[in-house]
C-alpha positions as CSV (number, residue, x, y, z in Angstrom):
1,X,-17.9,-13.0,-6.3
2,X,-20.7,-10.9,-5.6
3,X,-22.9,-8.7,-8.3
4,X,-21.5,-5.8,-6.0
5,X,-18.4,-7.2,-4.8
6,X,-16.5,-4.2,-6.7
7,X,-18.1,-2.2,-4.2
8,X,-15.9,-3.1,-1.2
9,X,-12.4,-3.0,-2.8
10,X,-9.6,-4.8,-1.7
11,X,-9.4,-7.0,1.9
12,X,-5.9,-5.6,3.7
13,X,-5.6,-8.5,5.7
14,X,-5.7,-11.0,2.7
15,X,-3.2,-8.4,1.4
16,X,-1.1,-8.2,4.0
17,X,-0.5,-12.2,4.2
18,X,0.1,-11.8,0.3
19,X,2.8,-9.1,1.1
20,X,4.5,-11.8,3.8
21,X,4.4,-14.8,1.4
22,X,6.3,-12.3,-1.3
23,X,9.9,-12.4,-1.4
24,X,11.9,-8.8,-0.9
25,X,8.1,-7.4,-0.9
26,X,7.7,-3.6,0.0
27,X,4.7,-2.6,2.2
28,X,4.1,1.1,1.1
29,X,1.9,3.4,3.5
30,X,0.7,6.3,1.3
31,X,-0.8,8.3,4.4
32,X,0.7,11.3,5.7
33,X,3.5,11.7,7.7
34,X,1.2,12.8,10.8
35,X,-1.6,9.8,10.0
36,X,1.6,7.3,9.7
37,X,3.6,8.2,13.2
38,X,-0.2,8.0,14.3
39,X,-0.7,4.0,14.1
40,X,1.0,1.9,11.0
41,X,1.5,-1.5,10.3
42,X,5.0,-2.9,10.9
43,X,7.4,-2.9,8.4
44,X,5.9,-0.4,6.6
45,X,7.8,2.4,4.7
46,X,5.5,5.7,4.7
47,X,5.7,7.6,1.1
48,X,2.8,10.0,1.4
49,X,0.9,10.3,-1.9
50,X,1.8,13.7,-2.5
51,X,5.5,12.2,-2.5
52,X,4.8,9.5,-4.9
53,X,6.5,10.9,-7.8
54,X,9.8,10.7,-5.4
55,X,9.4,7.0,-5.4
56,X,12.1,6.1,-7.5
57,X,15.1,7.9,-4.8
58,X,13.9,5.5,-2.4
59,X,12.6,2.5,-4.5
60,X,15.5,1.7,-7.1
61,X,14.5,-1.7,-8.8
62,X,11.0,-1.4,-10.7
63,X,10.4,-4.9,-10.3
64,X,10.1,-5.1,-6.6
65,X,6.9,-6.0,-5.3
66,X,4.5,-3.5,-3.5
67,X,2.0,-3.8,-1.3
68,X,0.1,-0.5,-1.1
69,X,-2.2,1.0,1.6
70,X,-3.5,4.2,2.8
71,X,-6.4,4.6,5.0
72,X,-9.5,3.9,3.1
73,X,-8.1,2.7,-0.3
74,X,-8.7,6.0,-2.0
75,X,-4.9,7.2,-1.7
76,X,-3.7,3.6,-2.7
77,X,-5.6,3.2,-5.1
78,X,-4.3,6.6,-6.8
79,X,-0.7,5.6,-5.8
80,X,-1.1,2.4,-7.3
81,X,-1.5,4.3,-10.7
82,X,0.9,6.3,-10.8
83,X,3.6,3.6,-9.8
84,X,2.3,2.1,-12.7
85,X,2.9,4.8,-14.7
86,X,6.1,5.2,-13.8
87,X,6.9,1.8,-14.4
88,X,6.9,-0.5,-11.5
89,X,5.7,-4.4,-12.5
90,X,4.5,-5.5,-9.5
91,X,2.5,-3.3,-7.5
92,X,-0.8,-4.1,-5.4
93,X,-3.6,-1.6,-4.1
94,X,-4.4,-3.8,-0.2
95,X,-6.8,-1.6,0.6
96,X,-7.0,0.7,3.9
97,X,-6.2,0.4,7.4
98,X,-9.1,1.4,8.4
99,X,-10.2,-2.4,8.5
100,X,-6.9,-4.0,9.3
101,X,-7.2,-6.3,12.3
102,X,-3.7,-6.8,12.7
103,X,-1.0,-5.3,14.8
104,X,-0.1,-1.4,14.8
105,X,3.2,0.2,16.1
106,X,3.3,4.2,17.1
């Protein structure tokens, strides 16, 4: 690990190969609605970040693990936080899409 390394937050695609080797793992897109329909990866449940505080209507058990990505990192990174705070054990911040190199569905 670099002296700067903290600079270039989280690697998606090592994060998404984490999310696949998880059992009854969630992959969260915090995007909007419009970026989401736009390009997302598969599997994906979209929850924009101004919906976050909705998250326990659609994700019931606090211990399930979630994989969490936006476009840059910024949003996930915020979402992350406030999953936190709300109680969820296992949550991950993957980064954006920005520099996935995997597939995207429309």
């Amino acid at each position: 690990m670099g002296l700067f390394s903290f600079l270039t937050g989280p690697d998606i695609n090592q994060g998404i190969s984490q999310y696949r080797d998880t059992a009854d793992a969630v992959l969260l897109d915090v995007r909007t609605p419009e970026e989401y329909m736009s390009g997302h990866i598969p599997e994906s449940m979209n929850l924009p970040l101004q919906d976050i505080s909705e998250a326990e209507k659609h994700l019931t058990d606090k211990r399930t693990p979630l994989f969490v990505y936006c476009l840059s990192g910024a949003r996930s990174r915020q979402a992350v936080s406030v999953l936190v705070e709300m109680g969820y054990e296992a949550v991950t911040n993957i980064g954006g899409i920005s520099s996935y190199k995997g597939k995207v569905v429309k």
